[in-house]
N, C-alpha and C positions, 0 to 999 in steps of 0.2 A: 549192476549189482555191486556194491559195497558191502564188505563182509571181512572183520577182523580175522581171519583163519588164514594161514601162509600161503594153503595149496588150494589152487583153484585150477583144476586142469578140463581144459575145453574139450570134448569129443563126440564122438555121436553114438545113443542107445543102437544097440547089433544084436540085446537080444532081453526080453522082459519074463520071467517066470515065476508065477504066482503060486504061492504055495495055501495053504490056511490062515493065514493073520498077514506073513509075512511074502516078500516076494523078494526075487534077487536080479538086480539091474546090471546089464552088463553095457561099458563106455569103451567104444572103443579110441584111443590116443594116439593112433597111426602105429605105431612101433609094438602097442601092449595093452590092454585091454585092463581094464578095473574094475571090480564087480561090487556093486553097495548092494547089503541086506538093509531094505526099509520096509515100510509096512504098507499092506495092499492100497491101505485110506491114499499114503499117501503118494504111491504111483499113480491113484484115478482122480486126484487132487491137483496134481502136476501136469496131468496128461502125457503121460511115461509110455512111451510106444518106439518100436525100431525106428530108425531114422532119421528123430530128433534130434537136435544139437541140445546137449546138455554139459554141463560142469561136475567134476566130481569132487567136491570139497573133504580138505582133511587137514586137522589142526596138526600143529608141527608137534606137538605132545604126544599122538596117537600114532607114529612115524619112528618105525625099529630098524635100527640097521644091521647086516651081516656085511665082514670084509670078502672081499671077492668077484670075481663076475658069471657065477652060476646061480641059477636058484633053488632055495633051499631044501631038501627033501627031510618027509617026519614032520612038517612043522600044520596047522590049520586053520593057518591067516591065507589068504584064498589071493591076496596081491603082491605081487613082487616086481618090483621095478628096479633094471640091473641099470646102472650110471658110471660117472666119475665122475669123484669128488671134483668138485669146482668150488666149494671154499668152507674152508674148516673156523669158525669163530668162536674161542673160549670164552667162556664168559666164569664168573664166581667159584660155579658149583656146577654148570650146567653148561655147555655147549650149544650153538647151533652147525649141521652139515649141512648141505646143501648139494643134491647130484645132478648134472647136466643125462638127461633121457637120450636114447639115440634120437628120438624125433623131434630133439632140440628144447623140449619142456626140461621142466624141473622141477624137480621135489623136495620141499626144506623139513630137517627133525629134530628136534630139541632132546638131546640127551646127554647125559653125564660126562664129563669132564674124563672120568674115570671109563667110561665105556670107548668113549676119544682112543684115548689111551693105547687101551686092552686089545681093540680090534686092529691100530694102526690104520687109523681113518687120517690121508694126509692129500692133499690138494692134488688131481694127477691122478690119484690109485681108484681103483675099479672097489663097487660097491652095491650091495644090495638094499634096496630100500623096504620096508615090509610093514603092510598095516593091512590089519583084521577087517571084514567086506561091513561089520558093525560099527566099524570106525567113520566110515565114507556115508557124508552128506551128497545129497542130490541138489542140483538146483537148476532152475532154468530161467531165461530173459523174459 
């Protein structure tokens, strides 16, 4: 699989729940679990069932950070992956971070130079990664 999008993280379906259009897949990544909202077509299209190995893809656009190593309460993006910075790249206007997972993956997000900044996002320091379960692509081999 070739696929322009930063985050492509390997794990296996632990649990599929279909709703009326829509269903919510949950991947487990060893250390933390991701859940994609997709649509029913397209979990019985993919053949989305516990136990499979799938991918949880997610553009580094769609990838919100908080400083710190808790997860964040109040919020109702449904994924949170707690890290440390492994490398901060300024770019223009726009940033890329980049967090080392405890289970040794990674998670890259594109954001503001100025949000860099504000949060004190620095190579080293503990970080929350945070994208909405509408954000997360499914895919399989």
């Amino acid at each position: 699989m070739k696929i322009s999008a930063r985050n492509q993280l390997k794990g296996t379906i632990t649990k599929v729940t279909k709703g009326a259009v829509n269903g919510v897949v949950a991947i487990d990544l060893g250390e933390t679990t991701v859940k994609a909202d997709i649509t029913n077509e397209a979990i019985e299209s993919l053949g989305l069932a516990e136990g499979k190995v799938a991918y949880a893809i997610i553009k580094a656009t769609n990838v919100m950070f908080a400083a710190g190593d808790q997860p964040i309460s109040g919020i109702s993006a449904r994924n949170q992956l707690i890290g440390t910075v492994e490398s901060v790249k300024i770019g223009a206007v726009n940033g890329h971070v980049r967090l080392t997972l405890a289970d040794g993956g990674g998670i890259m997000g594109s954001i503001t130079n100025e949000a860099i900044e504000n949060l004190g996002l620095k190579e080293g320091g503990k970080a929350v990664a945070i994208v909405k379960a509408t954000d997360v692509i499914v895919g399989v081999e």
